[in-house]
C-alpha positions, -999 to +999 in steps of 0.1 A: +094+216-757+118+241-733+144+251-752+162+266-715+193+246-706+188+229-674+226+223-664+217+222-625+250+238-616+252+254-583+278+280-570+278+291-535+276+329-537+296+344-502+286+377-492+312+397-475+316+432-470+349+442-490+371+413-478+360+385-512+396+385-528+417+383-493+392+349-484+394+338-516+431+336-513+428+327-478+410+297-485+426+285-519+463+286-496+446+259-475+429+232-493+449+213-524+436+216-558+423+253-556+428+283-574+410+318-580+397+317-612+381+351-622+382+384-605+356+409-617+359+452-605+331+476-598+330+505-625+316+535-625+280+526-635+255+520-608+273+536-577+245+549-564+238+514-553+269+497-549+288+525-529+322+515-539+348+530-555+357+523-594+385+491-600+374+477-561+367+443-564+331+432-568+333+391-572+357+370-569+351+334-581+378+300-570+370+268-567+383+247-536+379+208-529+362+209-563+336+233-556+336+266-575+324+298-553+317+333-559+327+359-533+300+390-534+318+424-517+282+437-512+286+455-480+279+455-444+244+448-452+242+408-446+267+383-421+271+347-419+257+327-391+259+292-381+227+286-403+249+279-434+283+260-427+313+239-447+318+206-437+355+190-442+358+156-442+391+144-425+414+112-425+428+111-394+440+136-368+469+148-388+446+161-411+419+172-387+448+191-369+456+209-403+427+219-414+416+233-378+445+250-369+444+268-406+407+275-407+402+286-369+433+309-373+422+342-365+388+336-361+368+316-332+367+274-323+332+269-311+325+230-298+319+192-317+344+204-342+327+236-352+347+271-357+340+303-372+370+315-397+385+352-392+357+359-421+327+348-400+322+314-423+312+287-399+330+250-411+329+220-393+357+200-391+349+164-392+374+132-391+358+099-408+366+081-376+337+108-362+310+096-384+325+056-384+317+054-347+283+072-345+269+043-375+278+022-348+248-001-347+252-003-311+236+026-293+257+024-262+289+027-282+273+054-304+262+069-270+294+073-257+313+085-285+285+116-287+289+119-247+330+122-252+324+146-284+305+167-268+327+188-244+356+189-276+363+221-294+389+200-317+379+166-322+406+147-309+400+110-323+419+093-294+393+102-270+367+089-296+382+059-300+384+052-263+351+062-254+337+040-281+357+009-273+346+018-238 
């Protein structure tokens, strides 16, 4: 019989190059119910690898929309790409607006309601009436909602709404 503890917990582990404490605060100004919760400092020991001066920050661990994170200040070694990305789940435009407008600020909107923060992290920024209208079991409706999404940098859930009601 194993006697390891097989809790199953997972923690998204975000590799930046020194900037883990200013995105931790970044993101736990934005979404409700978030805090940083432990900040840990390089020491002395093991420079040689780490290359950063003693009391820099090394992790930063904070928990937003109920999931806890650790940021990694590990170097210019490693970026993000669109291959890994946050998705927020909206109610409404109001809300898509917020979230949006906070998370594209300084950074880059891309298109169908993805953006890149001013960290590189790619979220997606996704109001319910989005994913209501594509399970659509009508494939014309479905159809043209995708058709009017598609040109949208913002999704703007008007122009959903009409293209689905046709």
């Amino acid at each position: 019989m194993s006697t390891i503890s097989h809790s199953g917990k997972i923690t998204p582990c975000l590799w930046f190059n020194s900037q883990a404490e200013e995105a931790a605060e970044f993101y736990t100004s934005i979404f409700p119910d978030s805090e940083v919760l432990n900040v840990t400092r390089f020491g002395k020991e093991g420079k040689e690898f780490h290359q950063k001066e003693e009391g820099t920050v090394m992790t930063v661990v904070f928990r937003i929309g109920g999931l806890t994170f650790t940021g990694l200040n590990g170097g210019p070694l490693f970026n993000f790409t669109e291959a890994i990305s946050f998705q927020v789940s909206c109610e409404g435009q109001e809300e898509t607006d917020y979230y949006w407008n906070k998370l594209s600020e300084g950074g880059m909107e891309s298109s169908c309601g993805w953006l890149k923060d001013k960290f590189g992290l790619s979220w997606q920024i996704i109001p319910k009436e989005f994913i209501t209208f594509m399970s659509d079991p009508d494939p014309i409706r479905s159809q043209r909602v995708m058709k009017a999404m598609f040109p949208m940098k913002k999704i703007i859930i008007a122009d959903l709404e009409k293209a689905y009601k046709g």
